[in-house]
VEXVEX-197387 format. One record per atom (N, C-alpha, C, CB): z, x, y; residue number from 1. Coordinates in steps of 0.02 Angstrom, whole numbers, plus 50000, padded with zeros to 5 digits. Glycine has a CB too. Example, Ala and Ser with C-alpha at 12.3 -4.5 7.8 and 13.67 -1.06 7.14 Angstrom:
50390  50660  49716  1
50390  50615  49775  1
50390  50660  49835  1
50452  50565  49776  1
50354  50642  49888  2
50357  50684  49947  2
50394  50645  50002  2
50286  50704  49970  2
This chain:
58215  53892  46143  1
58173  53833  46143  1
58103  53853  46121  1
58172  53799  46214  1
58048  53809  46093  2
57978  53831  46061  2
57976  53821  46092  2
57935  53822  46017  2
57884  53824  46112  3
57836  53844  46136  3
57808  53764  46151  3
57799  53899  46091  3
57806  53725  46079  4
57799  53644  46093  4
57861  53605  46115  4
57776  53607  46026  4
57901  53615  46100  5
57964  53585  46125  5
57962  53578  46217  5
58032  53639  46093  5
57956  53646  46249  6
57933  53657  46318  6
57867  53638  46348  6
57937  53718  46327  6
57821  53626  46315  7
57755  53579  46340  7
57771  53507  46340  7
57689  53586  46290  7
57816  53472  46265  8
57841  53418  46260  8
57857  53404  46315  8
57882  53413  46222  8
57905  53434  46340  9
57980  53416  46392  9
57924  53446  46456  9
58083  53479  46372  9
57889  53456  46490  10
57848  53459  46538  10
57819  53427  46552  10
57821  53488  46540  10
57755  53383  46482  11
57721  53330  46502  11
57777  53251  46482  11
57641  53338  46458  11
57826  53281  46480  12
57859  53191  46472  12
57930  53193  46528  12
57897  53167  46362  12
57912  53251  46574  13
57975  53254  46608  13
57943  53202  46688  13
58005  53355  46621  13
57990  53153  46695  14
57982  53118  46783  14
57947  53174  46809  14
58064  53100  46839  14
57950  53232  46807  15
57959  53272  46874  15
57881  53307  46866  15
58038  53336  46876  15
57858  53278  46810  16
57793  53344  46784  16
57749  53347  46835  16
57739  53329  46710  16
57732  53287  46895  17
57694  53297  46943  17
57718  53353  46986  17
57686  53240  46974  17
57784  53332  47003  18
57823  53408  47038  18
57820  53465  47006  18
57897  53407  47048  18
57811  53463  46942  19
57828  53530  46912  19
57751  53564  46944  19
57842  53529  46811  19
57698  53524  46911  20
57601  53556  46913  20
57616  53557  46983  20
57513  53493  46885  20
57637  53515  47031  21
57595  53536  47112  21
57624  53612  47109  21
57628  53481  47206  21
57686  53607  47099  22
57740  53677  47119  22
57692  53748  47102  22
57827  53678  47056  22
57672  53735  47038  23
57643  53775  46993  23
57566  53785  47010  23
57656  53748  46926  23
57526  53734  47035  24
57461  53756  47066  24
57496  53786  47125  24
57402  53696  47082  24
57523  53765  47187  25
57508  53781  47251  25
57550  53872  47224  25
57549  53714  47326  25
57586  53874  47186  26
57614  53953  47182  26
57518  53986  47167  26
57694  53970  47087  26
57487  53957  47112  27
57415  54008  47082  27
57402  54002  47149  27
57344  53982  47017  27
57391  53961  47180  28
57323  53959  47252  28
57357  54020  47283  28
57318  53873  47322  28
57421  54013  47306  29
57423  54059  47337  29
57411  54146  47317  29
57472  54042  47356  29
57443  54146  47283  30
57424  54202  47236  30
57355  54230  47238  30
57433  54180  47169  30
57307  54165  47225  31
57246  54189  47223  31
57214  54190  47300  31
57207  54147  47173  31
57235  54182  47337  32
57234  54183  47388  32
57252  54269  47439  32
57274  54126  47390  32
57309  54284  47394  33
57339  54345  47430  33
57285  54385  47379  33
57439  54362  47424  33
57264  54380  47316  34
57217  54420  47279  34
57129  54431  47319  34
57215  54378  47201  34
57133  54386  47344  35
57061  54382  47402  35
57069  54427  47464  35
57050  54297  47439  35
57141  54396  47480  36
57157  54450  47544  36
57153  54535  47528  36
57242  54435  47569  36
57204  54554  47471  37
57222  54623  47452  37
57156  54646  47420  37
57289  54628  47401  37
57098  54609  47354  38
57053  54659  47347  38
57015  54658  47404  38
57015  54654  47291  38
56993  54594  47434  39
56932  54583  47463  39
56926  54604  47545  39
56918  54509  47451  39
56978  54607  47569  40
57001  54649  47646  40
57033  54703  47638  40
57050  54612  47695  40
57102  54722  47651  41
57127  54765  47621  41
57120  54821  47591  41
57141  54748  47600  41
57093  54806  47524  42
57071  54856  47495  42
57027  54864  47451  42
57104  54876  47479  42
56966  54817  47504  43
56893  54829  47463  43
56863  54884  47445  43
56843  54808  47492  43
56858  54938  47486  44
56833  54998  47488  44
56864  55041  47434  44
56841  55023  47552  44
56917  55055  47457  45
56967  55090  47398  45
56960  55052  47309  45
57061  55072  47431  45
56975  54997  47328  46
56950  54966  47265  46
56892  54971  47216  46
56945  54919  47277  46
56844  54958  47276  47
56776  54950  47255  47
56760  55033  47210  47
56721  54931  47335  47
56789  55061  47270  48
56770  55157  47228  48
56798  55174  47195  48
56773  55223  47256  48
56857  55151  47181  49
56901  55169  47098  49
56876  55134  47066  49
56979  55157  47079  49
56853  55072  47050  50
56818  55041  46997  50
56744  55051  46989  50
56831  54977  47002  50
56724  55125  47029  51
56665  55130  47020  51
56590  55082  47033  51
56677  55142  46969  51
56606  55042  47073  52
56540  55011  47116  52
56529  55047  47190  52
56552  54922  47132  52
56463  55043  47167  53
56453  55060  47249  53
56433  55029  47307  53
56417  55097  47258  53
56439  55040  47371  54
56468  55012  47416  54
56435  54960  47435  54
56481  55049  47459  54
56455  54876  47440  55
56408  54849  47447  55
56406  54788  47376  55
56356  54906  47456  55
56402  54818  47313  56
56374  54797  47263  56
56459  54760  47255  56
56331  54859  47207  56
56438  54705  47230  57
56479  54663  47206  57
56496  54658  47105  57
56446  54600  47241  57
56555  54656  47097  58
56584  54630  47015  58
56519  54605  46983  58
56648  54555  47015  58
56521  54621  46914  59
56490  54595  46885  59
56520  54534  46868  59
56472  54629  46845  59
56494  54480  46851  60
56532  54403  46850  60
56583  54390  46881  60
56554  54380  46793  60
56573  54406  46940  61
56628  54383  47003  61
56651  54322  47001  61
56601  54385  47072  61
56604  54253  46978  62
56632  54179  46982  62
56687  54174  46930  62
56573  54120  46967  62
56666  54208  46877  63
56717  54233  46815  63
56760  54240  46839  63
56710  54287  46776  63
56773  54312  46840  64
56832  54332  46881  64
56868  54279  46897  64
56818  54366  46939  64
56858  54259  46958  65
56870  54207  47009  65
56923  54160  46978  65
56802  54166  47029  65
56894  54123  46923  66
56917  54077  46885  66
56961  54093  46838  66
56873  54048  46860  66
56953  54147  46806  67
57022  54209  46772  67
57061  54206  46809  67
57016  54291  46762  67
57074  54224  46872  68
57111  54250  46899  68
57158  54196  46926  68
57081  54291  46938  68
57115  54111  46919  69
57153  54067  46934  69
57187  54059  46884  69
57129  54017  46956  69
57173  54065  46837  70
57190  54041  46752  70
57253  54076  46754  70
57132  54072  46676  70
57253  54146  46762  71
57296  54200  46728  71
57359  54185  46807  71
57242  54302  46713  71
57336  54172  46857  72
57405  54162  46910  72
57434  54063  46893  72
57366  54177  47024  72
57397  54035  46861  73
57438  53978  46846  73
57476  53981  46783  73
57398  53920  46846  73
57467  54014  46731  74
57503  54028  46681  74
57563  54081  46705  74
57457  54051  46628  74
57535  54119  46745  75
57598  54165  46758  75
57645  54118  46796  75
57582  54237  46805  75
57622  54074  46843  76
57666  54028  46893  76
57721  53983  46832  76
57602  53964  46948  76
57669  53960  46789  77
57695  53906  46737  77
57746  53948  46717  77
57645  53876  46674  77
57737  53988  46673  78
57805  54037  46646  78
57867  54057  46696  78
57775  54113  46624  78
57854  54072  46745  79
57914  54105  46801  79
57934  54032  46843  79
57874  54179  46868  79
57896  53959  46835  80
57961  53905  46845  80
57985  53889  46796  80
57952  53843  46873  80
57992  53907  46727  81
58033  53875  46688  81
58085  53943  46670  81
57991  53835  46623  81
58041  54000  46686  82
58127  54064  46686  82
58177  54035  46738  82
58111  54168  46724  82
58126  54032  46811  83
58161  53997  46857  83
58224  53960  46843  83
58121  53958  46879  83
58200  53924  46817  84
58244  53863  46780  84
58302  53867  46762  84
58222  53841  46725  84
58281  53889  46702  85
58323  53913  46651  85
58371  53989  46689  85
58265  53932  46578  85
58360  54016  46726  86
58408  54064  46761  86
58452  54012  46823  86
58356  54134  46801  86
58420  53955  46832  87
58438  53912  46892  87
58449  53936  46970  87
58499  53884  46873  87
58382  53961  46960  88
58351  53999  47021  88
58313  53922  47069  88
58277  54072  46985  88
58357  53927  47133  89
58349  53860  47181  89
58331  53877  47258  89
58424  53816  47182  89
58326  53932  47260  90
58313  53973  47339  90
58247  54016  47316  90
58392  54036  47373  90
58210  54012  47385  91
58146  54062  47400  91
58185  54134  47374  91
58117  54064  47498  91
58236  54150  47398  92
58250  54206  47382  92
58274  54226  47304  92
58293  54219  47427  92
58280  54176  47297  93
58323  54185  47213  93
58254  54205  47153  93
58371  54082  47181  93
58197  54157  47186  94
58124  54156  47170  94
58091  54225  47156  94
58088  54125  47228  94
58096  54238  47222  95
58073  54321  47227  95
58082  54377  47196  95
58088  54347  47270  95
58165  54359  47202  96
58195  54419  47146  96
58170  54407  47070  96
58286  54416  47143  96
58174  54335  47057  97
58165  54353  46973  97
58102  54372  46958  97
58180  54293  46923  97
58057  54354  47033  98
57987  54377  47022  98
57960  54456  46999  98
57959  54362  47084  98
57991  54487  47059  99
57992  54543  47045  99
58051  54567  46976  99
58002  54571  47113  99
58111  54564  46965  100
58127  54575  46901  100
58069  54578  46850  100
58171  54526  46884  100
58042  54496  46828  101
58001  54493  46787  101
57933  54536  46795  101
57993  54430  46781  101
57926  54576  46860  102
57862  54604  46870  102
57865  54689  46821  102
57849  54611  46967  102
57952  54706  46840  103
57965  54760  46823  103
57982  54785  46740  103
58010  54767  46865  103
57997  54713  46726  104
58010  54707  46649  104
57943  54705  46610  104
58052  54638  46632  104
57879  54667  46637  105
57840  54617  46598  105
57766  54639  46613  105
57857  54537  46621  105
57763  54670  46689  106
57720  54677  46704  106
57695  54761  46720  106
57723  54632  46744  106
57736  54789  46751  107
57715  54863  46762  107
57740  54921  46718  107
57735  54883  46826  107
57777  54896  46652  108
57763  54937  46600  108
57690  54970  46567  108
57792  54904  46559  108
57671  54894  46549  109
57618  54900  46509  109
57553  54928  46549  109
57607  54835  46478  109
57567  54879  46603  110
57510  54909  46656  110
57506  54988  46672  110
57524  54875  46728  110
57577  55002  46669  111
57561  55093  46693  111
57527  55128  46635  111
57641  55146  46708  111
57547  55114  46583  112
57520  55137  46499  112
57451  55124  46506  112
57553  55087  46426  112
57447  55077  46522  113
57353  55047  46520  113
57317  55126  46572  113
57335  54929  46588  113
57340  55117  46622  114
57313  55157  46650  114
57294  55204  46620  114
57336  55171  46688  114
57364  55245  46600  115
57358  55324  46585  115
57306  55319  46515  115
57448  55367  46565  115
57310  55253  46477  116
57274  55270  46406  116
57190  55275  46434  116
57288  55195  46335  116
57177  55230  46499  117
57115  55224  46518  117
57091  55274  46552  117
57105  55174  46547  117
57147  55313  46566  118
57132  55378  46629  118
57087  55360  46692  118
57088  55446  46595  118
57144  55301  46722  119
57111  55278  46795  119
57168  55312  46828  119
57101  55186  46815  119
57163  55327  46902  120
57178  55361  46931  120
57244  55335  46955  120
57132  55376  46964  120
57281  55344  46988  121
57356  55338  47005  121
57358  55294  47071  121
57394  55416  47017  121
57274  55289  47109  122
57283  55243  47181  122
57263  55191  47134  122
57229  55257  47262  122
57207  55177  47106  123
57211  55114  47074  123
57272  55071  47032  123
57165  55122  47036  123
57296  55125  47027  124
57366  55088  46971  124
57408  55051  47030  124
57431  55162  46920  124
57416  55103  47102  125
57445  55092  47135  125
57443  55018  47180  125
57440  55142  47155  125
57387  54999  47185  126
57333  54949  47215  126
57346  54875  47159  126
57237  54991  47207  126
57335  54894  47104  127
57338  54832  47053  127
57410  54833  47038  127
57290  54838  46981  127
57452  54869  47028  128
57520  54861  47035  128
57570  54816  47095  128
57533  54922  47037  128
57529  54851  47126  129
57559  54829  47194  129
57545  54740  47213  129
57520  54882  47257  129
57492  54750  47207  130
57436  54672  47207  130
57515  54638  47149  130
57307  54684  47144  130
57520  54632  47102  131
57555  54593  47056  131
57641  54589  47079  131
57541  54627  46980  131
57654  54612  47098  132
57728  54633  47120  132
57721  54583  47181  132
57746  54727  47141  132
57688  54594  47221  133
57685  54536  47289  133
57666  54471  47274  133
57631  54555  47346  133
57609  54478  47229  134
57619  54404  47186  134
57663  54333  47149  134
57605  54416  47153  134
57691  54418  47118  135
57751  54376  47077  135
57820  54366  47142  135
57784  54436  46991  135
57811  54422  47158  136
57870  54382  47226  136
57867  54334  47254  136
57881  54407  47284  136
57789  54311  47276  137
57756  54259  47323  137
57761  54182  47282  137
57668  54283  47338  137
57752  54221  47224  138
57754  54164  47192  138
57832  54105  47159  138
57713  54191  47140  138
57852  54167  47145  139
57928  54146  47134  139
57969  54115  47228  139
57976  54240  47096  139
57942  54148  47256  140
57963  54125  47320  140
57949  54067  47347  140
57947  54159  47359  140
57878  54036  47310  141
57852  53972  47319  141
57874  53901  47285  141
57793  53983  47304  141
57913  53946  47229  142
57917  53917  47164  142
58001  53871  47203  142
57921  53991  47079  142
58064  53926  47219  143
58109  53925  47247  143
58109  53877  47303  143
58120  53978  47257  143
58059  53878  47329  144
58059  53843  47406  144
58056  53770  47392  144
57990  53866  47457  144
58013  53781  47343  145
57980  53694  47342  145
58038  53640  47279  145
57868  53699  47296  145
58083  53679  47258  146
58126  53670  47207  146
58151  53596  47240  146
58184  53737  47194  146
58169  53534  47228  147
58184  53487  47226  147
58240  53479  47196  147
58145  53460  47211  147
């Protein structure tokens, strides 16, 4: 299926209100567990692998912020229509393809990034990890709320 064909059939489907709530409340949460994991969790550790010091906050943090909503609703958008299309209907069915797709899609490239950037192996570990619980959380949200 394209790329317009699947926006077509999204904004003209009965369900597109169900589809967006499904698909925001998966980013919120997401961005939500991303507040928890850098910002409690593992501020400190964080903060000192990415080289700020202690105290000092991101440069364009509101940025961020709003990336990070951007980039977990597009990821949400994409993993309900794999969803879908795998006919994934349980929290659990959710999870798994979450993580599948984390292992296929996401922590390849990410481990490469690292090593080309020569960041250290806890940070990989930390932002890896952060996305894997995501995409589970999210696919799990995705599953639950399935209609």
């Amino acid at each position: 299926m394209h790329l317009a064909n699947l926006v077509a059939m999204l904004f003209a489907a009965p369900s597109t209100v169900h589809v967006l709530t499904v698909v925001v409340v998966s980013a919120v949460s997401q961005c939500f567990l991303g507040a928890l994991w850098y910002g409690v969790i593992f501020k400190k550790s964080w903060t000192k692998l990415v080289g700020l010091a202690e105290g000092e906050k991101p440069k364009y943090q509101a940025f961020g912020v709003v990336a990070s909503f951007i980039a977990c609703f597009i990821l949400s958008f994409v993993l309900v229509h794999i969803m879908g299309w795998a006919g994934s209907i349980t929290a659990t069915d959710g999870a798994s393809i979450g993580i599948i797709c984390w292992f296929g899609f996401m922590a390849p490239p990410m481990f490469t990034q690292h090593i080309f950037e020569n960041r250290r192996a806890n940070l990989f570990a930390i932002n890896a990890t952060y996305w894997l619980l995501a995409m589970a959380l999210g696919g799990a949200i995705i599953g639950a709320m399935h209609s």
